[in-house]
C-alpha positions as CSV (number, residue, x, y, z in Angstrom):
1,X,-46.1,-103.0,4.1
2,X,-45.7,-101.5,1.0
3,X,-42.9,-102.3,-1.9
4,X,-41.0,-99.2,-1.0
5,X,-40.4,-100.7,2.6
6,X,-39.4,-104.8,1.9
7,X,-37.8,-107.1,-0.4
8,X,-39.3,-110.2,-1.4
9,X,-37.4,-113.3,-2.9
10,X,-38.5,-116.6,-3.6
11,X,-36.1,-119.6,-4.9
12,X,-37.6,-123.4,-5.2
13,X,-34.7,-125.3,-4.1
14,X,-34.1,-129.4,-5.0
15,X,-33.7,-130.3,-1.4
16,X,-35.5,-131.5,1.0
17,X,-37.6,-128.8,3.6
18,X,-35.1,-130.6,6.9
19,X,-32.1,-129.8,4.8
20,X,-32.7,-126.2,4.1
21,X,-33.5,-125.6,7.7
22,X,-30.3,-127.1,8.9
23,X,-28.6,-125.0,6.5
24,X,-31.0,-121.6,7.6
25,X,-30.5,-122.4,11.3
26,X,-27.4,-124.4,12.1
27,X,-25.0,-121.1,13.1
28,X,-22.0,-123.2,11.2
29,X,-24.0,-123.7,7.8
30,X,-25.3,-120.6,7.7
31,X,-22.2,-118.9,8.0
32,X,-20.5,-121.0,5.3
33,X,-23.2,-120.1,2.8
34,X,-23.9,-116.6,3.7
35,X,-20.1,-116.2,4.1
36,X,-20.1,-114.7,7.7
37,X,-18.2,-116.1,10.7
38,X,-20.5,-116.3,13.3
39,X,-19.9,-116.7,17.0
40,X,-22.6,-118.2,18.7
41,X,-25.4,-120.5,17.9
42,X,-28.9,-119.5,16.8
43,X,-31.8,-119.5,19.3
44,X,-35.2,-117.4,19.9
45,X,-33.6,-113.8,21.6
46,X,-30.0,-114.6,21.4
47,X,-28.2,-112.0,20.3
48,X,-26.0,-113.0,16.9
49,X,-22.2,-111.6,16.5
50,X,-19.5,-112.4,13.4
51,X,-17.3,-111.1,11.0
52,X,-18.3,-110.9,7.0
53,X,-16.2,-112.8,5.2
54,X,-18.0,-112.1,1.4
55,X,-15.9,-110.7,-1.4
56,X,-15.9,-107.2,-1.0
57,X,-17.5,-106.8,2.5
58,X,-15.0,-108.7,4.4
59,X,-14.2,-107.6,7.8
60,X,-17.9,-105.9,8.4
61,X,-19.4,-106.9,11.6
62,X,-22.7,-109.1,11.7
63,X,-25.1,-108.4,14.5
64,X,-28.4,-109.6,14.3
65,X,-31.3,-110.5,17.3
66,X,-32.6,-113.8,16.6
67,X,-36.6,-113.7,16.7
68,X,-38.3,-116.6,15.6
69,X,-37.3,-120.5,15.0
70,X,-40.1,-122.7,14.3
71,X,-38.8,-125.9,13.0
72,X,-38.8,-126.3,9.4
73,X,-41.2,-123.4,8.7
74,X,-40.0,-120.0,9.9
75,X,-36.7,-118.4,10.9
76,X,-36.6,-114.9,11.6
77,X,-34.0,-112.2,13.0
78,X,-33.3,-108.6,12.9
79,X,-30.3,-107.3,11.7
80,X,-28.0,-104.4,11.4
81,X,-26.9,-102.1,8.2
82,X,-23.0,-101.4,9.4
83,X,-23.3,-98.0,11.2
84,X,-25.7,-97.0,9.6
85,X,-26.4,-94.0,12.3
86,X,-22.5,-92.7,13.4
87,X,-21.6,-92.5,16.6
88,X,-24.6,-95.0,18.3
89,X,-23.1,-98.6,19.1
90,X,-24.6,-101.6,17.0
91,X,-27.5,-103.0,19.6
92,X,-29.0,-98.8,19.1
93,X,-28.7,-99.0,15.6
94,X,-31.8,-98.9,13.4
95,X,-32.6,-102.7,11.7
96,X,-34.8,-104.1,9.5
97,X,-36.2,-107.7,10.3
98,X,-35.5,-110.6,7.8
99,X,-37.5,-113.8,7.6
100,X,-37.2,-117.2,5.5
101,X,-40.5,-119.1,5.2
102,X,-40.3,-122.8,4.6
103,X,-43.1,-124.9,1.8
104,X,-42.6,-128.1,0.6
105,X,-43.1,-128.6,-3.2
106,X,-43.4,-131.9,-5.1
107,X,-39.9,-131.2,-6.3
108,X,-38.5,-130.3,-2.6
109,X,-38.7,-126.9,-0.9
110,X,-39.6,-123.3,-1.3
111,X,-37.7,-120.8,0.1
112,X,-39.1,-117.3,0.5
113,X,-36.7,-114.7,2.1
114,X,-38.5,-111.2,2.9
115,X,-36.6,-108.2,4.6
116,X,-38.5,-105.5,5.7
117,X,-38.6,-102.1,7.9
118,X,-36.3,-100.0,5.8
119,X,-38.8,-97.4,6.9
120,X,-36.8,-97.0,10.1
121,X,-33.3,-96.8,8.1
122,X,-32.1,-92.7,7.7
123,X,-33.8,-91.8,4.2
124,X,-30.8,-90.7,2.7
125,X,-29.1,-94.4,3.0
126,X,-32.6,-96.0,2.5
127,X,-32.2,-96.8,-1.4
128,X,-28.8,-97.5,-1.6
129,X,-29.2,-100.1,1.4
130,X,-32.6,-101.5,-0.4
131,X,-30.6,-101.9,-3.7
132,X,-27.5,-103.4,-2.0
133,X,-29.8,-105.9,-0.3
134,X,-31.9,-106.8,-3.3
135,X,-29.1,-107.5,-5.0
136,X,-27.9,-109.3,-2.0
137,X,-30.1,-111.5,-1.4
138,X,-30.6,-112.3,-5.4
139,X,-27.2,-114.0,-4.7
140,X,-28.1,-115.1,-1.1
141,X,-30.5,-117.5,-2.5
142,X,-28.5,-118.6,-5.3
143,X,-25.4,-119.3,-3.0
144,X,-28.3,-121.1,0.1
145,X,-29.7,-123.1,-3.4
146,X,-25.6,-124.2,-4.6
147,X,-25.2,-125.1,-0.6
148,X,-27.7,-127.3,-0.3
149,X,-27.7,-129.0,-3.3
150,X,-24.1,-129.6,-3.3
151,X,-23.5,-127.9,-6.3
């Protein structure tokens, strides 16, 4: 994949790798931190509904497809960009597929969070979107960091 196509972030978080999982994969915790109320639990296929409850996005709907869960090193899902395409309900809606990788450092865990796909988004919300979500996820990992670390 090219840089045109994904988004890469890396934060090194003060907190232990089990810690940041439960906070990546526990439904509850991920919701407080990403500020989404979720419905449902996270597991490998489920499908992943809520209500975004972020400044300024409130009332969006969440839907993602939960891919991958391998303790304390990879969770993975693919997620929707609000109605994106008019008129096709949200499980026919193009998504891009977001991923946080798991390292422990000496000083406790590296998070890296990559989105990509934006390829299959409509080109003419394809920037915006990647801007919005670059930004996004600048903050993400900031608020996941604060969460954790009790700050």
């Amino acid at each position: 994949m090219n840089s045109h196509d994904q988004i890469v972030k890396t934060v090194d978080i003060k907190a232990p790798v089990a810690r940041v999982w439960q906070a990546l994969t526990d439904y509850q915790q991920f919701g407080e931190w990403f500020r989404v109320k979720l419905n449902e639990p996270f597991s490998p296929g489920s499908r992943s509904t809520g209500v975004t409850t972020y400044p300024g996005y409130e009332g969006h709907q969440w839907f993602a497809t939960i891919e991958t869960m391998e303790h304390e090193s990879l969770f993975s899902f693919r997620w929707n960009h609000d109605n994106i395409e008019a008129g096709l309900p949200p499980e026919q809606q193009p998504t891009t597929h977001v991923e946080f990788k798991l390292e422990k450092t000496g000083t406790g865990t590296r998070l890296t969070i990559t989105e990509s796909g934006f390829a299959a988004l409509p080109e003419s919300k394809r920037g915006a979107i990647m801007r919005g979500n670059t930004e996004g996820w600048n903050i993400q990992s900031q608020n996941i960091s604060d969460y954790v670390t009790g700050e």
